[in-house]
C-alpha positions as a printed NumPy array, in Angstrom:
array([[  8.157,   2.845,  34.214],
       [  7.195,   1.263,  30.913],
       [  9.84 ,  -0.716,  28.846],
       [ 10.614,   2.531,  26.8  ],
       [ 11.717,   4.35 ,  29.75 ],
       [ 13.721,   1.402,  31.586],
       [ 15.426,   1.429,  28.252],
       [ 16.029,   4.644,  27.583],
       [ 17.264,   4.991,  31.102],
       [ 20.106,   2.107,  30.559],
       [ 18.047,  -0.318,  32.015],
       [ 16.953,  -3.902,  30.747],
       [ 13.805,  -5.539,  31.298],
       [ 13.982,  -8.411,  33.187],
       [ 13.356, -10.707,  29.742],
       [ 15.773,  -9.014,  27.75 ],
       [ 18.229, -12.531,  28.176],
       [ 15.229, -14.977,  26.884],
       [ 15.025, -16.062,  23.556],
       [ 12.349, -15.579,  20.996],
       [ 11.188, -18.34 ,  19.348],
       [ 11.977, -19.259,  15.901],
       [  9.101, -20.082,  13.086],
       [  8.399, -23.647,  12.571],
       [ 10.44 , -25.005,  10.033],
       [  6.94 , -26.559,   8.186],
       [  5.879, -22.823,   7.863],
       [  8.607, -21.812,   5.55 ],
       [  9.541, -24.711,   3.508],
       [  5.666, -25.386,   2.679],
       [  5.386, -26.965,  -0.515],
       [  4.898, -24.517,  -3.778],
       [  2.646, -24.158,  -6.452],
       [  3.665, -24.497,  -9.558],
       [  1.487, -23.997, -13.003],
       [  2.165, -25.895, -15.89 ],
       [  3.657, -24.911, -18.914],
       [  0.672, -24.198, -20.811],
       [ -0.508, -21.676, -18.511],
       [  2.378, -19.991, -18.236],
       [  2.681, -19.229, -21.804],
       [ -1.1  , -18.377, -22.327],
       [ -0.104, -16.028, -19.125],
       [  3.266, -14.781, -21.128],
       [  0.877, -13.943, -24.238],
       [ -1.783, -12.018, -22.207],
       [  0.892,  -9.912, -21.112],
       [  2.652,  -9.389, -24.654],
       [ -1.416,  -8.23 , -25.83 ],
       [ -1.534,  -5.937, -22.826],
       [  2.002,  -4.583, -23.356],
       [  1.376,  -3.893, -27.063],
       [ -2.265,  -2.69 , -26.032],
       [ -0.28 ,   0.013, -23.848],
       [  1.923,   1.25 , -26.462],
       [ -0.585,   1.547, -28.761],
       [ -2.762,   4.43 , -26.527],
       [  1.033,   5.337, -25.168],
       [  1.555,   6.134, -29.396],
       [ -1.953,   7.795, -30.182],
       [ -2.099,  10.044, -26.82 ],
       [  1.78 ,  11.196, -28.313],
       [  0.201,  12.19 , -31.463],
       [ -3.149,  14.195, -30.348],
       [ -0.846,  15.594, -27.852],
       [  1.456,  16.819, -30.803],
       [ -1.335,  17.441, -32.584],
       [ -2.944,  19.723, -29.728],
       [  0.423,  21.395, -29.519],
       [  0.626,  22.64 , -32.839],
       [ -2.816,  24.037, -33.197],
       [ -2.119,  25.74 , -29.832],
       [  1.275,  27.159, -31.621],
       [ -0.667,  28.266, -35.012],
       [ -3.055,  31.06 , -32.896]])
């Protein structure tokens, strides 16, 4: 019988009482990274130029799509 089964069946394997072990505490508090301000805010403004960027196409596609939708109306 495989662990499933033994399980299943009401049964515990023999190791079910041992304990697992935890993570080593110098694994989780490991020391950050942190960037300076600088390169946050050049970061900050790359994503303002993309966002805008977006909205831009997001505004033009709205139009020809309008624009496509009226012509398709007219015939």
């Amino acid at each position: 019988m495989n662990d499933k089964d033994l399980f299943e069946n009401g049964c515990f394997s023999p190791e079910w009482t041992s304990e697992t072990p935890e993570e080593p505490l110098a694994r989780v508090n490991s020391p950050a990274k942190f960037k300076d301000k600088e390169t946050l805010l050049q970061e900050l403004r790359e994503i303002k130029q993309r966002m805008q960027e977006i909205r831009a196409r997001e505004w033009h596609l709205a139009k020809l799509l309008e624009f496509h939708h009226q012509q398709l109306a007219k015939e």
